[in-house]
C-alpha positions as CSV (number, residue, x, y, z in Angstrom):
1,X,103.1,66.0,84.9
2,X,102.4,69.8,85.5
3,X,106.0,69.7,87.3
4,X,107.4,67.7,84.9
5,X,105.7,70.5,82.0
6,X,107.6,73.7,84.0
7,X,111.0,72.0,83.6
8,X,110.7,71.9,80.3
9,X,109.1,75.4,79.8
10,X,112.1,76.5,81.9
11,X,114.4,74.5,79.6
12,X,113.1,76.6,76.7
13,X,112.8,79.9,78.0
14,X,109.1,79.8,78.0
15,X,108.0,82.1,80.7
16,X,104.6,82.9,79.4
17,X,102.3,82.4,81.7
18,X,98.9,84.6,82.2
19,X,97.4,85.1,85.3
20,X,93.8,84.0,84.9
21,X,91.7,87.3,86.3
22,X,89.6,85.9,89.1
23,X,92.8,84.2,90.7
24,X,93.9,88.0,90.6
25,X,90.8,89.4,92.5
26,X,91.1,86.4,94.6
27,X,94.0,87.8,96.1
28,X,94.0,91.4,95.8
29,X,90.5,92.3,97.4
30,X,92.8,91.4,100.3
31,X,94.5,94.3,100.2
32,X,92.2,97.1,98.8
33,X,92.9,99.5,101.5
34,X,96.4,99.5,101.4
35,X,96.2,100.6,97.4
36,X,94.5,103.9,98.1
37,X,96.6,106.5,97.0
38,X,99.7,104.3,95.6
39,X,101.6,104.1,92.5
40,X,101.2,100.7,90.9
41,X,104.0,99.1,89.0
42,X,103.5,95.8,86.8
43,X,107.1,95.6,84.6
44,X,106.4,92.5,82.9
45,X,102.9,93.1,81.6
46,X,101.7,94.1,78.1
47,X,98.3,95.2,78.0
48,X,97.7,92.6,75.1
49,X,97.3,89.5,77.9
50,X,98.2,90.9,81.6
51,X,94.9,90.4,83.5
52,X,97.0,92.2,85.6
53,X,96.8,95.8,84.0
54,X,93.1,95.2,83.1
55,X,92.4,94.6,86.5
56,X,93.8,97.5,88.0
57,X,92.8,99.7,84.7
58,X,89.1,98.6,85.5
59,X,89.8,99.6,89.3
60,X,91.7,102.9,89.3
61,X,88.7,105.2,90.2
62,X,87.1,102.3,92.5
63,X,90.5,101.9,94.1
64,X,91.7,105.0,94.4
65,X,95.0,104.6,92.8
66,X,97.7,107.7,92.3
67,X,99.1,106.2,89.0
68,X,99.5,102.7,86.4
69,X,102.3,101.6,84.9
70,X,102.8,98.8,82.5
71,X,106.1,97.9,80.5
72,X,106.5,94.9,77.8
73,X,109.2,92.8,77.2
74,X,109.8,93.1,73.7
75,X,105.9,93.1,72.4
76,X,103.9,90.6,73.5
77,X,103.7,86.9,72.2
78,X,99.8,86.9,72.7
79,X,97.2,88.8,70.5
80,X,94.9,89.7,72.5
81,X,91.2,91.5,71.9
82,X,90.7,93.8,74.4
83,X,93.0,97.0,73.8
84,X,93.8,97.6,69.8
85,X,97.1,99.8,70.7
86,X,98.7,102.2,68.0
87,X,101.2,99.5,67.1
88,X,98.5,97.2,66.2
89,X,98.8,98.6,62.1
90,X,102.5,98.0,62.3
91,X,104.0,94.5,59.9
92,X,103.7,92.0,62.8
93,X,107.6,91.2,63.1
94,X,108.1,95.1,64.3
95,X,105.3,95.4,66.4
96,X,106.5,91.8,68.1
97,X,110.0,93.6,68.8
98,X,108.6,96.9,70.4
99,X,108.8,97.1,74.1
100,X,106.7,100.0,75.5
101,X,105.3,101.7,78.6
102,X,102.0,102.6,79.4
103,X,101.8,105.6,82.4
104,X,97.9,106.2,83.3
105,X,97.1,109.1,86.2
106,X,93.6,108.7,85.7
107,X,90.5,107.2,83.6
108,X,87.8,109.4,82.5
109,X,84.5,108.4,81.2
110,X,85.5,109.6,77.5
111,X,82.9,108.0,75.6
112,X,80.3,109.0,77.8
113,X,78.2,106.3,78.6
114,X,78.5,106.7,82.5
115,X,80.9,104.5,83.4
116,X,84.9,103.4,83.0
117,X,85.8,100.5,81.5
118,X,88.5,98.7,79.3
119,X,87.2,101.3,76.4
120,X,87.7,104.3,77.9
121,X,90.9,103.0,78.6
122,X,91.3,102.4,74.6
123,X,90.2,105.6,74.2
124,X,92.3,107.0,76.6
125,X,95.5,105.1,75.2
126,X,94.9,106.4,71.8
127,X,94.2,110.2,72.1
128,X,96.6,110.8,74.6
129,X,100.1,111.0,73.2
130,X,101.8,110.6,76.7
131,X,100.0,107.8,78.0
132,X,102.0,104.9,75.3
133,X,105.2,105.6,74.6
134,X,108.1,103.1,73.0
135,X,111.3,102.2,75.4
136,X,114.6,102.7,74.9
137,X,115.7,99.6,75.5
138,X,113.8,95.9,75.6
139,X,111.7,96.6,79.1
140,X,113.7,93.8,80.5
141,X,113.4,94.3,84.6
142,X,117.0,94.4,85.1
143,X,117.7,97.1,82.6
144,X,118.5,101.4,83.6
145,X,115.2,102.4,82.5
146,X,113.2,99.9,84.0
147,X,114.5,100.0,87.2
148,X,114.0,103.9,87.2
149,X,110.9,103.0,86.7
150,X,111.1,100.7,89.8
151,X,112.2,103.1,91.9
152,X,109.2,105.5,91.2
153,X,106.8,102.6,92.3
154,X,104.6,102.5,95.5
155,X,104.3,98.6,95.0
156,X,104.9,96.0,92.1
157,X,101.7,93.7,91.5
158,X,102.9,90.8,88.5
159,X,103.8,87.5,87.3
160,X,107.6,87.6,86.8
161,X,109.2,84.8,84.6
162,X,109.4,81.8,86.8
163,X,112.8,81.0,85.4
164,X,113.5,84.6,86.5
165,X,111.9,84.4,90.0
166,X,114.8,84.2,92.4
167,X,116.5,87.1,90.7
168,X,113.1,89.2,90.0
169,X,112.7,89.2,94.1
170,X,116.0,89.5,94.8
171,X,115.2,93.1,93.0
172,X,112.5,94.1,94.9
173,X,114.4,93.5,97.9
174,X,117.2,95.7,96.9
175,X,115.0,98.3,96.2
176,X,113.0,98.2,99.5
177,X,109.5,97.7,97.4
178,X,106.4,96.2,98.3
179,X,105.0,94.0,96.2
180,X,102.9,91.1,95.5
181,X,103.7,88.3,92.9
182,X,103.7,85.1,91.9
183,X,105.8,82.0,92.6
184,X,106.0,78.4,92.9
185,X,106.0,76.9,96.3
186,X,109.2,75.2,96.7
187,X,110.8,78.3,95.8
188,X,110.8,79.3,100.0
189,X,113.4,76.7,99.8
190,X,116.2,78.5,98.0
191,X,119.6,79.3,100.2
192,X,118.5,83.1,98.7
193,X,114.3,83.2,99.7
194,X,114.5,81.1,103.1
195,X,115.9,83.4,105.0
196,X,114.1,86.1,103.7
197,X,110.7,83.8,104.9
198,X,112.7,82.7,108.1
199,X,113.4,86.7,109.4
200,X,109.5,87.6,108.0
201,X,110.7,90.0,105.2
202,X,108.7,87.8,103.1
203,X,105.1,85.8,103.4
204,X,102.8,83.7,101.6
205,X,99.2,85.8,100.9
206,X,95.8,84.1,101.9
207,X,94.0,83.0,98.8
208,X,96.1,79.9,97.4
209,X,96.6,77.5,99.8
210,X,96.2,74.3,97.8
211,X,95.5,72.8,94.4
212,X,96.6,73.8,90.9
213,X,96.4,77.1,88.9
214,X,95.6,77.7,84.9
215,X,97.5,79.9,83.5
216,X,97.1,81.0,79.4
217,X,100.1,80.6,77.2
218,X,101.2,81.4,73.9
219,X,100.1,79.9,70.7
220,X,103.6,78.4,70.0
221,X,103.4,76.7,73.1
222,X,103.4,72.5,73.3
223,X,100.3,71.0,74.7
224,X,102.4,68.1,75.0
225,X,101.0,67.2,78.9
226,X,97.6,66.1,80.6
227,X,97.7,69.4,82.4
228,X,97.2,71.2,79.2
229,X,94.4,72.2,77.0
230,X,92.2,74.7,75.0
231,X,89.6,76.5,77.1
232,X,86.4,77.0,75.4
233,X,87.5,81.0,73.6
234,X,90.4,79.0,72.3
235,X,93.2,79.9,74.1
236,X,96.0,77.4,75.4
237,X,96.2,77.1,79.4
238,X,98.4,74.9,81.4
239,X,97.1,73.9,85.2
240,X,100.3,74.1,87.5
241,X,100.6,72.9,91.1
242,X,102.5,74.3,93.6
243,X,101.3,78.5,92.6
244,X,102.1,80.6,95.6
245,X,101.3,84.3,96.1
246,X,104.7,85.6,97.6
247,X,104.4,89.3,99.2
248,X,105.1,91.9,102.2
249,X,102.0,93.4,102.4
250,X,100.4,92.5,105.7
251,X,96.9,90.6,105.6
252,X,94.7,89.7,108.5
253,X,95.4,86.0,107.4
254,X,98.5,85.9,108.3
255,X,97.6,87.1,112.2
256,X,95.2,83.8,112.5
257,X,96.1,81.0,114.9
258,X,96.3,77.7,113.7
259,X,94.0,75.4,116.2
260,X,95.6,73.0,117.8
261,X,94.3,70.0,118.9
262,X,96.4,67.0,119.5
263,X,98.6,66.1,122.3
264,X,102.3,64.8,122.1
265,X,103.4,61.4,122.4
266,X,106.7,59.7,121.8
267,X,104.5,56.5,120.2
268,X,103.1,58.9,117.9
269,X,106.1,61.4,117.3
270,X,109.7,59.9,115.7
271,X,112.6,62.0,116.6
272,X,114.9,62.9,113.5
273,X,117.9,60.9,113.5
274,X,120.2,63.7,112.7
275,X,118.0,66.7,114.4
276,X,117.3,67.6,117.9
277,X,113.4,67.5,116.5
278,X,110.1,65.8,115.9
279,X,108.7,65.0,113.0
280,X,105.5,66.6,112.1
281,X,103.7,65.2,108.5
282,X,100.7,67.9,108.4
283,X,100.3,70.6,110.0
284,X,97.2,69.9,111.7
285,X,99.2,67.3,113.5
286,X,101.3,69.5,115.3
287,X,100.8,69.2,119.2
288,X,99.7,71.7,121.5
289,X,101.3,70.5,124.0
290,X,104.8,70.0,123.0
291,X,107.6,73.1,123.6
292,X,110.9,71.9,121.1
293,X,111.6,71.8,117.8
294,X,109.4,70.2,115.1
295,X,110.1,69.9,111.5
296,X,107.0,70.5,109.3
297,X,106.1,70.2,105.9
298,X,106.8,73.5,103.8
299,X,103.1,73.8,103.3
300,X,102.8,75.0,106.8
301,X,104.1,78.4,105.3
302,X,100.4,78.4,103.9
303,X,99.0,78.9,107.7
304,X,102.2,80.4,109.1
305,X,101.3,83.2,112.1
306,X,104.4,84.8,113.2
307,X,102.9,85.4,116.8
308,X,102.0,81.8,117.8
309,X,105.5,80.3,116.1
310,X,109.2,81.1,115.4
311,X,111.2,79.8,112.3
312,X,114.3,78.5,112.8
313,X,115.8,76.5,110.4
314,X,115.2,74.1,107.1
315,X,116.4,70.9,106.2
316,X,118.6,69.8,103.4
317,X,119.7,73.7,102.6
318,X,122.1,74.8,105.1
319,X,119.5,77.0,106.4
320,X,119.8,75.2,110.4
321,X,122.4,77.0,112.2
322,X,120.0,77.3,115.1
323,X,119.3,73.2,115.1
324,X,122.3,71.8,113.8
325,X,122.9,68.0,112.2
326,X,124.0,65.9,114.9
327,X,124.7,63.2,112.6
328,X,126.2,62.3,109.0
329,X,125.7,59.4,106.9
330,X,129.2,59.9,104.9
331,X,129.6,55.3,106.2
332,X,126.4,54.6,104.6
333,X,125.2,53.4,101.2
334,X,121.7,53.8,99.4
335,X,119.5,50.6,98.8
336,X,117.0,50.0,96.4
337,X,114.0,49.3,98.5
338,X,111.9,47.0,96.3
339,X,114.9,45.0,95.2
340,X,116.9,45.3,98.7
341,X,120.4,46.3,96.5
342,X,122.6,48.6,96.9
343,X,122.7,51.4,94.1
344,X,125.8,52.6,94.1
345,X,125.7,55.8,95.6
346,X,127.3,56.6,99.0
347,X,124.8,57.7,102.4
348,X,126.1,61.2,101.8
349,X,123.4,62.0,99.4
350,X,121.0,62.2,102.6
351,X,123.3,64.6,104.7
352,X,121.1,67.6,106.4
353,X,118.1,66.0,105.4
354,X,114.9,65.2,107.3
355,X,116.5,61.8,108.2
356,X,114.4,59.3,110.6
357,X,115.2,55.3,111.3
358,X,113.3,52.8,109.4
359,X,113.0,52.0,105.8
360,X,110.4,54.5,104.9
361,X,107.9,54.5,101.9
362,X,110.6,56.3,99.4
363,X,112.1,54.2,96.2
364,X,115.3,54.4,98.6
365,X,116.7,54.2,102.2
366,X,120.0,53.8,103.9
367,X,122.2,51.5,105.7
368,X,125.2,51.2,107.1
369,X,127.9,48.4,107.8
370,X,126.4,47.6,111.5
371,X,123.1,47.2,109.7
372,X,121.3,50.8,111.2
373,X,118.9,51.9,108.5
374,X,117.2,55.4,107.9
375,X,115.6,57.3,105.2
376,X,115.0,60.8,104.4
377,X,111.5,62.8,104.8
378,X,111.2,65.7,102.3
379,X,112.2,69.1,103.2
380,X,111.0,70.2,106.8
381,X,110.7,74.0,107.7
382,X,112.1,73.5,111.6
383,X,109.8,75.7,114.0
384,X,109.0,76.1,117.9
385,X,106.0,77.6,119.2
386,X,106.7,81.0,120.8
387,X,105.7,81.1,124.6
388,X,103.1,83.9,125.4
């Protein structure tokens, strides 16, 4: 259902989601050291609901951070109650279409009372005329100003709009920026992100591994699945699955072996039918002991060391030149497997997937005239261990 729920947000433009703030700690006390003296860019984060600016408001001093800056898109949909900003006198249609910037070098204790916090921040935004100012423009990403302000940036910390997210990285690639966002899982396996995982420009960081997310949305938006609700302040969440913290900021995660502890066997082990490679259902089943190719699941991304295995290849994509398809199944037809008829559709559907012989568990499999049937795994990221 929480799937089924992003489609439809997708479908409707609705791209916002707010990062709760302790899935935001989670992650970043991972990194604390390598924030000491940078610039911090969040471009799609009004201070009304981005976690993500009070987090690193609340931290500057702590942290050590050179400098803070936040752009909206067009005002933001949520009301929120910790910063009362200049614009907050304004008719609400005009302060709904004002896209801003807020630049902060530093947070003083202006009120006093021995400590900084989300007031002196207040404080700070509203007696310091440079600190808020109004964009040009609607503080999309993509626009001139925007990207000047990219360019400027140290490292980019945000939630971009999911149905953006391809594009958004594409971005910070171009740019040469380190960064650390958010993502769904299956996104590694885009013909645009794979390789960008495959040749190590980009990485999964340590905190979510498994499980589902909340995330706060707008008033306006339908609670129309079991994954939704109303926590107990009153705002709207949605739980998704699949939430991924993509980045190219090194962790000591990332440098962990995975133990292994089972041996190969050929009883245990299928061969693909179309790949020179073994087929590997969790990663805590892959063998110690065995030297070629195996196809894992993408979750294996989640526990990925760089020095104990290379990447070579993914299914169904393209992405294989290294292991190529040594079979197609252009002679084959797809058959219903609880009614044992043919659907119509022609074998090619499962060319360059994970195929193996048998009929599977899936709804469908495949067969040809000679009677040789197969099915298709899901995606597999193809991998070999690297020899010390």
């Amino acid at each position: 259902m929480a799937n089924n729920n992003l489609h439809d947000a997708k479908a409707a433009k609705k791209d916002e989601f707010y990062t709760c703030i302790e899935d935001i700690s989670n992650e970043l006390r991972h990194y604390r050291d390598f924030f000491r003296g940078n610039s911090v860019l969040c471009n799609c984060d009004d201070p009304y609901e981005s976690n993500f600016f009070k987090f690193f408001a609340l931290n500057f001093n702590s942290w050590g951070l050179r400098r803070l800056v936040a752009t909206c898109y067009d005002g933001s949909p949520v009301a929120g109650s910790e910063l009362r900003l200049p614009f907050d006198d304004y008719p609400k249609p005009v302060r709904l279409r004002t896209a801003y910037k807020i630049v902060i070098t530093e947070v003083p204790d202006l009120n006093g009372d021995g400590a900084t916090d989300m007031a002196d921040v207040d404080m700070l935004i509203r007696n310091r005329a440079n600190v808020l100012t109004r964009l040009n423009g609607n503080g999309d990403f993509r626009s001139p100003e925007c990207v000047a302000m990219l360019r400027e940036a140290d490292v980019v910390v945000t939630n971009p709009p999911f149905s953006l997210f391809r594009e958004y990285l594409a971005q910070l690639i171009k740019y040469d920026k380190k960064f650390l966002i958010i993502g769904n899982l299956n996104a590694i396996t885009t013909k645009d992100i794979f390789p960008l995982i495959m040749t190590n420009k980009v990485w999964f960081g340590p905190s979510i591994t498994s499980g589902d997310r909340a995330f706060r949305v707008p008033d306006d938006y339908p609670l129309n699945a079991s994954t939704c609700g109303i926590d107990s302040e009153g705002y709207k969440f949605i739980r998704i699955k699949g939430v991924r913290w993509y980045t190219n900021i090194d962790h000591k995660k990332r440098h962990e072996e995975i133990d292994l502890y089972k041996m190969y066997s050929q009883e245990e082990y299928q061969t693909f039918d179309n790949y020179n490679a073994i087929n590997i259902n969790k990663t805590s089943d892959i063998p110690y002991d065995y030297d070629g190719v195996m196809g894992v699941p993408i979750t294996f991304m989640d526990k990925y060391n760089p020095e104990q295995f290379e990447i070579i290849g993914l299914t169904q994509i393209g992405c294989h030149d290294l292991v190529p398809d040594t079979r197609r199944y252009d002679d084959y037809v797809e058959v219903n497997r609880s009614t044992g008829k043919a659907t119509g559709a022609s074998g090619r559907k499962t060319n360059e997937n994970a195929v193996i012989a048998g009929e599977g568990n899936k709804k469908t499999f495949y067969r040809n005239a000679e009677g040789h049937i197969v099915h298709s795994e899901y995606k597999r990221v193809l991998i070999r261990k690297k020899k010390n």
